[in-house]
C-alpha positions as CSV (number, residue, x, y, z in Angstrom):
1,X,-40.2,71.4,186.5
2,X,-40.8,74.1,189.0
3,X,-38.8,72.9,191.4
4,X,-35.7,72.7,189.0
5,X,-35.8,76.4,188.0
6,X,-35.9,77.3,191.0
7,X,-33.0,75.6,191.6
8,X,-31.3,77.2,188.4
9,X,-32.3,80.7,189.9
10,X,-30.4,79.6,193.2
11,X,-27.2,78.1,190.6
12,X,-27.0,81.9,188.5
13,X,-26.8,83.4,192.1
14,X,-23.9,81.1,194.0
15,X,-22.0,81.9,190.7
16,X,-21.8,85.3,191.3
17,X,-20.2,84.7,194.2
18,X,-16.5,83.6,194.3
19,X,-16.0,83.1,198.0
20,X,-18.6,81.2,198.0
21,X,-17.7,78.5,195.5
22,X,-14.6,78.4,196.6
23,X,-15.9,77.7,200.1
24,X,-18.3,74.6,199.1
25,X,-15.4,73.4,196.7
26,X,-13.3,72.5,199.6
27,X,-16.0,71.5,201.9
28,X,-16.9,69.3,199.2
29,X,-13.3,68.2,198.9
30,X,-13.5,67.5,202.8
31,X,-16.7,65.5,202.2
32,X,-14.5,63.2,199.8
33,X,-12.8,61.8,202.6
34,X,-15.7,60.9,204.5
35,X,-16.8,57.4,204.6
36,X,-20.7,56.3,204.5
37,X,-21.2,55.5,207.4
38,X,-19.9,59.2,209.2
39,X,-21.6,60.5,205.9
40,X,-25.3,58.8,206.7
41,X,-24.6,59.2,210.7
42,X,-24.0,63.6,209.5
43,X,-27.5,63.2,207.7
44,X,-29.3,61.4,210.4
45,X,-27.9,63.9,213.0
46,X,-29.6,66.7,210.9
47,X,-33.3,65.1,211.4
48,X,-32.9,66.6,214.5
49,X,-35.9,65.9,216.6
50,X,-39.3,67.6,217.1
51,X,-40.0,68.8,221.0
52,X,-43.7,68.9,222.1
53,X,-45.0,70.0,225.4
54,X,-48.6,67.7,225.9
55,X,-50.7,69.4,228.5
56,X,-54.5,69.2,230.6
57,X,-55.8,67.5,232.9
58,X,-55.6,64.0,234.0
59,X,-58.3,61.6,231.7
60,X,-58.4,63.7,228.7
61,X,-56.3,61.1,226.9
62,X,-53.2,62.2,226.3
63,X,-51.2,59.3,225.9
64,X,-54.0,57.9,223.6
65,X,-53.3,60.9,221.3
66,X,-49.6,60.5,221.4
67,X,-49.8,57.0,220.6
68,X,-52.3,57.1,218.3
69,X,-50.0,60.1,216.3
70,X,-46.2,58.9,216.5
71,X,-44.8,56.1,215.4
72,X,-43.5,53.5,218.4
73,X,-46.4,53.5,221.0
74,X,-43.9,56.2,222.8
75,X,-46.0,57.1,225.4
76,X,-46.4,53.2,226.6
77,X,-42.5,52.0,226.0
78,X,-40.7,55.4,225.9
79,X,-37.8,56.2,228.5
80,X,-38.7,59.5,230.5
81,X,-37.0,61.1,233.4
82,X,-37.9,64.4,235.3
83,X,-37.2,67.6,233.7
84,X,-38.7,69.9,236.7
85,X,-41.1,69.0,239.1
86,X,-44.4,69.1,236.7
87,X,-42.8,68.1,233.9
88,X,-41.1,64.9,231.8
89,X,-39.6,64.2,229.1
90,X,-40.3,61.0,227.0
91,X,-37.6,59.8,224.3
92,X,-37.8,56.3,222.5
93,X,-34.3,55.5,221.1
94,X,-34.5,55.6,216.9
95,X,-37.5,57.8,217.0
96,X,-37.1,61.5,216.2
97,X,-40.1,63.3,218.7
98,X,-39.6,64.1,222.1
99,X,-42.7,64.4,224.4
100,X,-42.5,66.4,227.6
101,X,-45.6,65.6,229.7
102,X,-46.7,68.2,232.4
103,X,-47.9,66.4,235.2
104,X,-50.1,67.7,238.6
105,X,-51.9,70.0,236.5
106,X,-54.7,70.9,238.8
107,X,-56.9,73.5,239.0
108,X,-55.5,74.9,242.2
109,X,-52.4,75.1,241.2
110,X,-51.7,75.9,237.5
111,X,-49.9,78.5,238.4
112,X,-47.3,77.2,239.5
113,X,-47.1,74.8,236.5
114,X,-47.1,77.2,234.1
115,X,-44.4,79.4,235.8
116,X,-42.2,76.2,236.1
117,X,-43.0,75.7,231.9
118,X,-42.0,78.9,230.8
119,X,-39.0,79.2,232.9
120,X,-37.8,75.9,231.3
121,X,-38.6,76.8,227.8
122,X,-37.1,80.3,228.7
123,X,-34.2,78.2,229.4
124,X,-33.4,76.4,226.3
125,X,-33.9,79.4,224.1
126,X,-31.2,80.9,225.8
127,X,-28.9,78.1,225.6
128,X,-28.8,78.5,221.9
129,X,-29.5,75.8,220.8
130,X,-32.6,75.1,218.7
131,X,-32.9,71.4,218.5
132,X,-33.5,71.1,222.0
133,X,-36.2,74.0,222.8
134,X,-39.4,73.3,223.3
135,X,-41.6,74.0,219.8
136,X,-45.0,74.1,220.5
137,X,-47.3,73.0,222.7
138,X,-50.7,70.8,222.7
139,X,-53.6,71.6,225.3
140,X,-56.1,68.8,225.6
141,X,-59.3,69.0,226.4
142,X,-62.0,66.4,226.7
143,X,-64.6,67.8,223.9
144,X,-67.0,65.3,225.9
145,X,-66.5,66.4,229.4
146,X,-68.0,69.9,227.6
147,X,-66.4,72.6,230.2
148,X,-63.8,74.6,229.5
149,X,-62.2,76.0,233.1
150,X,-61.1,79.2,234.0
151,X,-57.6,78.2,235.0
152,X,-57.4,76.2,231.3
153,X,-58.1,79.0,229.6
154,X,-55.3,81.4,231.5
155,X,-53.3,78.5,231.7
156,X,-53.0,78.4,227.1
157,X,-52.7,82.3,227.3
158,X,-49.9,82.3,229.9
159,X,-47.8,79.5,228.1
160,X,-48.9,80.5,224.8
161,X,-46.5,84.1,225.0
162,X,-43.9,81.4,225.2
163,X,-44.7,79.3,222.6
164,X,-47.7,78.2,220.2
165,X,-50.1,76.7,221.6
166,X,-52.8,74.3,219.7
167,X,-55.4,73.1,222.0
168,X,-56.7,69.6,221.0
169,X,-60.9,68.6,221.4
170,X,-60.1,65.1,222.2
171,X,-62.8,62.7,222.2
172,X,-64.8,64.1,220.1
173,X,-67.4,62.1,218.8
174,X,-70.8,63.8,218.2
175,X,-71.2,66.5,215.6
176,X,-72.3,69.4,217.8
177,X,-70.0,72.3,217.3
178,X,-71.2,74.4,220.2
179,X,-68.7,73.6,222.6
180,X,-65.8,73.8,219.7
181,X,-66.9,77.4,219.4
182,X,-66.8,78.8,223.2
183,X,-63.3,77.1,223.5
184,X,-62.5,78.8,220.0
185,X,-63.6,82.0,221.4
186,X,-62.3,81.9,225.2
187,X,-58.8,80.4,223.9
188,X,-57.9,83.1,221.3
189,X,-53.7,82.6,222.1
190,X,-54.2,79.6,220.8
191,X,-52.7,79.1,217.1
192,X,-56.2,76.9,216.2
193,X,-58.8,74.5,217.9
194,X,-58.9,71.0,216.9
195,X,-61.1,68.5,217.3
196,X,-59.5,64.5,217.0
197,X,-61.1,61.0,218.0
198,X,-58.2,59.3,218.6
199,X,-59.4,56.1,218.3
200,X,-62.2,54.3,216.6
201,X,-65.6,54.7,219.3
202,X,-68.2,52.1,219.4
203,X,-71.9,52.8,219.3
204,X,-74.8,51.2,219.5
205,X,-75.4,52.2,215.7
206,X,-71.4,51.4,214.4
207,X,-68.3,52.1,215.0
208,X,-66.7,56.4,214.5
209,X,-63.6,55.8,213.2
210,X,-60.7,58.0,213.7
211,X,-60.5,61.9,212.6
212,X,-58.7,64.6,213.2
213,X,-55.6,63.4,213.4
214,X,-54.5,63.9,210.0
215,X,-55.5,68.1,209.8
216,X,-53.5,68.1,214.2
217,X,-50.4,67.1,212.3
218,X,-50.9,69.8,209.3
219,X,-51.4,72.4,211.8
220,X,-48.2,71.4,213.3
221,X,-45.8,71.1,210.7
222,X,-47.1,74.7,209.9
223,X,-45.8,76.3,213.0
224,X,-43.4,73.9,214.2
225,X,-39.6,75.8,212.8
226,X,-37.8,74.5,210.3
227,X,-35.6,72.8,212.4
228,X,-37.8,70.5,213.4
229,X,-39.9,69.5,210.4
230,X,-38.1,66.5,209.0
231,X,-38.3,65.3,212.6
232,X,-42.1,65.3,213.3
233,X,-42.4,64.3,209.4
234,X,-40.1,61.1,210.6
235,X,-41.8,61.2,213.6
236,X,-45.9,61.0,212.7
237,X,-47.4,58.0,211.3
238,X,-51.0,59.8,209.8
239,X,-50.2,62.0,207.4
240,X,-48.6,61.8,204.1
241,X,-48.8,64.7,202.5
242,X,-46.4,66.1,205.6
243,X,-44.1,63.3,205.1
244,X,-43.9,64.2,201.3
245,X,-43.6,67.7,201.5
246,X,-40.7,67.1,204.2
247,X,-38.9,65.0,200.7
248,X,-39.4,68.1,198.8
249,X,-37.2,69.7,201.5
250,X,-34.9,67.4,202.0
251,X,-34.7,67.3,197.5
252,X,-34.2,70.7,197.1
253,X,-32.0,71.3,199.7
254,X,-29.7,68.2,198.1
255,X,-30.0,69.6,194.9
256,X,-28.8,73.1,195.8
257,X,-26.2,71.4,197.3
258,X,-24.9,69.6,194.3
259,X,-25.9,72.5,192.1
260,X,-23.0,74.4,193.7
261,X,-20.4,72.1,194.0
262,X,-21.1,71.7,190.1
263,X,-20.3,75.2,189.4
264,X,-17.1,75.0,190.7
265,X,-14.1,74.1,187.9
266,X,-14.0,70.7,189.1
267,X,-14.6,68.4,186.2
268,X,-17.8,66.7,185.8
269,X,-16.7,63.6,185.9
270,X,-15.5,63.5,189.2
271,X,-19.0,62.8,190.4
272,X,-17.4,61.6,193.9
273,X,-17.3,65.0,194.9
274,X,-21.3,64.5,194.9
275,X,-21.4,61.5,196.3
276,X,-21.8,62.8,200.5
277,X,-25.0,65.0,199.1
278,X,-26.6,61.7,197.2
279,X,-25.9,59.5,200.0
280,X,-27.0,61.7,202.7
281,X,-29.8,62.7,201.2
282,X,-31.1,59.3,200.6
283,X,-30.4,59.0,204.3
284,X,-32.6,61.5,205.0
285,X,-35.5,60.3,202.7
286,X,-35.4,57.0,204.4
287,X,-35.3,58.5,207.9
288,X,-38.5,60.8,206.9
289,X,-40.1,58.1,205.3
290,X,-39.6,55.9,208.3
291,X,-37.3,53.1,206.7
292,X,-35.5,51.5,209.7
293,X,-32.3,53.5,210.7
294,X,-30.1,51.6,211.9
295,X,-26.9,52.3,210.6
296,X,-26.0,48.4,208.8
297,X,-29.6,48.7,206.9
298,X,-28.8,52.2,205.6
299,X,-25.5,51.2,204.7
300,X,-26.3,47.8,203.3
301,X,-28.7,49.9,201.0
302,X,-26.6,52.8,199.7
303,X,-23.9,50.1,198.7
304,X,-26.5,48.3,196.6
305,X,-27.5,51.4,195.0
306,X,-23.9,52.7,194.6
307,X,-24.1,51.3,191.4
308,X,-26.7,52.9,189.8
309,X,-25.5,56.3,191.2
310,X,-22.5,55.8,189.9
311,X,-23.5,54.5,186.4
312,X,-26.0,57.7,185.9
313,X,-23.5,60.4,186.6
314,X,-20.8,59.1,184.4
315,X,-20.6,60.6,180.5
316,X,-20.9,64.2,179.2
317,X,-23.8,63.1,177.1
318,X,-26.2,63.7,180.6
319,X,-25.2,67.0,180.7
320,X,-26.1,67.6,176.4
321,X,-29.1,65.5,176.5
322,X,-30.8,67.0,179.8
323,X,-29.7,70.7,179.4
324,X,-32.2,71.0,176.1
325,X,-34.9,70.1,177.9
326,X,-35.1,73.1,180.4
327,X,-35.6,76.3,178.1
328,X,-35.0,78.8,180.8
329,X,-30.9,76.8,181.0
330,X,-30.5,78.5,177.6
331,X,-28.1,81.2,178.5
332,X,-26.0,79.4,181.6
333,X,-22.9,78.4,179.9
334,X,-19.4,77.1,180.7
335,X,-18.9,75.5,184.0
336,X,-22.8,76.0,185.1
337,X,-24.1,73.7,182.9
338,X,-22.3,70.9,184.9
339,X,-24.3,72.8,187.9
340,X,-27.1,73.0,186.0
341,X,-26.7,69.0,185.4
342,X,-25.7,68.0,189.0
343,X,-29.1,69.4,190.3
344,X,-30.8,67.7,187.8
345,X,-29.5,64.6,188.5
346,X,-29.7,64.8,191.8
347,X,-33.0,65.9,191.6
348,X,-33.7,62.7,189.9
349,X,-32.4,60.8,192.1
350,X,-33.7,62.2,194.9
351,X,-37.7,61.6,193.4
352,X,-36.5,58.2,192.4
353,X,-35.5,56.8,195.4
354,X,-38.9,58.2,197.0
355,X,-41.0,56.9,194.1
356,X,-38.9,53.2,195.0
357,X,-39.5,53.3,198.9
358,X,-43.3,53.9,197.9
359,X,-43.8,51.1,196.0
360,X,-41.8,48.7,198.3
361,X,-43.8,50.2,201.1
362,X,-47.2,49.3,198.6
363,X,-46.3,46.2,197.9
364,X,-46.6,44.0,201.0
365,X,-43.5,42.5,200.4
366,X,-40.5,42.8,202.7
367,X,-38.4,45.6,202.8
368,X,-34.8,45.3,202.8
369,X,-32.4,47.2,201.2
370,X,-32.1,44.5,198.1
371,X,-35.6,45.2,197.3
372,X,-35.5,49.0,197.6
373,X,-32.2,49.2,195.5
374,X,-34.1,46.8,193.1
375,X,-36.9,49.5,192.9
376,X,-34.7,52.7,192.9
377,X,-32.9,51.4,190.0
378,X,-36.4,50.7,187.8
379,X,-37.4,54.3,188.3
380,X,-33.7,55.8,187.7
381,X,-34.2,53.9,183.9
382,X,-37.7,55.3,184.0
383,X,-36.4,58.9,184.8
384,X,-34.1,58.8,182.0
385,X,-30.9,60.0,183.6
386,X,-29.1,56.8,182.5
């Protein structure tokens, strides 16, 4: 309920703004003529991607780590071409992360790397653009090798006055912290230190399975910018409390959406005006919750769940029944409630749709969009919107 009086808050301020209704009533009326395809290709565009600069030396497993994060064994299959001398960048086609890979870091000559980095980086931030700048930056450093270089540690501090800078213990698979807490100390740029086993390590005792992996991806998504959190959400593959929290974004920011185009005079009937923020935001939830993209799937699957969309936002008995269940709607009147309603709605549908890819995903069974419009519909009647 939080999250929806919140999202009242936001409705009693666009109403006090004219200009701005008026604004999103005729982008709204733009949106109309969209059709779902340019509406779900706008959506996916919006994921953006998530740019990470991987660092150290060779043999510290970097590629195992990427692999071993991100969805699409990218660093075995993914297409990369030079971006400067030291450095590439690796892409695989449907997948929202892009890797770039310094290479011929050596001791003797880190220097030169590291000028050649932050002249790049320095580069895209000025082009403007923020999708394509560089967004952090993982250091590795093999927590079994147990030496931490000079040049390592200059190299993080240099780089990391560009941007952050997490330096990753890989390999890690005893329990002594000693080594953890020299690098800790020597690489104070650094945004944090953490250790991963990036695969499961045999020993003569059993088998250390993975760790780490989960709290490098946290970290991330923390200092990563908001451009680029749906995209590493859509991008990782080991943590789902990230990939959940990216919904919550992609919900709210649906909701608002539809919140304000509900304020405006149109009638509330004329739920088509909604329809661009529904369908792209279920675009968007599938994209961060790694339902195959391509463009016929999503399609296929908004068209079987056109239906039910349509069905729950017809009648003015929605708006009557649900506004009495939030007490703080009390004193929005007039054409807010059918804000108010909207982002309720929307809302619904929004956790509906997530709570129906979930159990598809849970269930073993194939996913297609028949099954996941056969879910999304059970939790719609469960939700109560209908």
């Amino acid at each position: 309920m939080g999250n929806i009086l919140d999202i009242i808050r936001t409705v009693k301020d666009v109403t006090k703004n004219p200009s701005a209704i008026e604004n999103l009533t005729e982008a709204a009326k733009n949106a109309k003529a969209l059709n779902i395809k340019q509406i779900i290709d706008d959506a996916l565009d919006k994921i953006g991607h998530a740019n990470i600069l991987i660092a150290g030396k060779t043999g510290v497993g970097k590629s195992t780590l990427i692999n071993a994060v991100f969805k699409g064994d990218l660093a075995e299959t993914g297409v990369g071409y030079s971006v400067t001398q030291h450095m590439k960048e690796y892409s695989k086609e449907g997948e929202p992360v892009h890797i770039f890979d310094t290479k011929g870091f050596e001791l003797g000559n880190y220097r030169e790397v590291v000028k050649e980095l932050r002249n790049e980086i320095e580069r895209r931030k000025q082009a403007g653009n923020p999708s394509e700048q560089i967004h952090l930056a993982w250091f590795c450093i093999s927590n079994d090798g147990k030496r931490l270089e000079h040049a390592e540690s200059e190299f993080i501090s240099e780089l990391a006055q560009e941007i952050p800078v997490v330096v990753v213990l890989t390999k890690s698979v005893d329990t002594n912290m000693e080594f953890y807490n020299i690098v800790k100390n020597e690489c104070h740029a650094a945004t944090n230190v953490i250790r991963v086993l990036a695969q499961a390590y045999e020993t003569p005792i059993g088998t250390i399975p993975p760790f780490g992996l989960e709290e490098l991806i946290e970290h991330t998504y923390e200092i990563v910018p908001d451009v680029a959190k749906a995209a590493l959400a859509a991008a990782q593959k080991v943590n789902d409390k990230i990939t959940k929290r990216a919904v919550d974004k992609v919900i709210t920011a649906a909701a608002t959406a539809a919140a304000a185009i509900g304020a405006t005079p149109v009638p509330f009937s004329d739920a088509v005006l909604l329809a661009p923020v529904q369908i792209g935001m279920i675009a968007s939830i599938s994209k961060v919750m790694k339902i195959e993209t391509d463009k016929t799937f999503i399609t296929t699957l908004v068209s079987s769940a056109a239906g039910v969309l349509g069905a729950t936002m017809t009648g003015r008995a929605v708006a009557h029944g649900l506004i009495k269940l939030i007490p703080e709607a009390g004193p929005i009147v007039g054409g807010t409630i059918s804000a108010v309603t909207a982002s309720i709605v929307t809302t619904g549908m929004g956790y509906a749709y997530y709570n129906a890819v979930r159990i598809v995903q849970n269930s073993g069974t194939d996913i297609n969009p028949q099954s996941i419009a056969d879910a999304f519909r059970e939790q719609l009647k469960q939700t109560k919107l209908k």
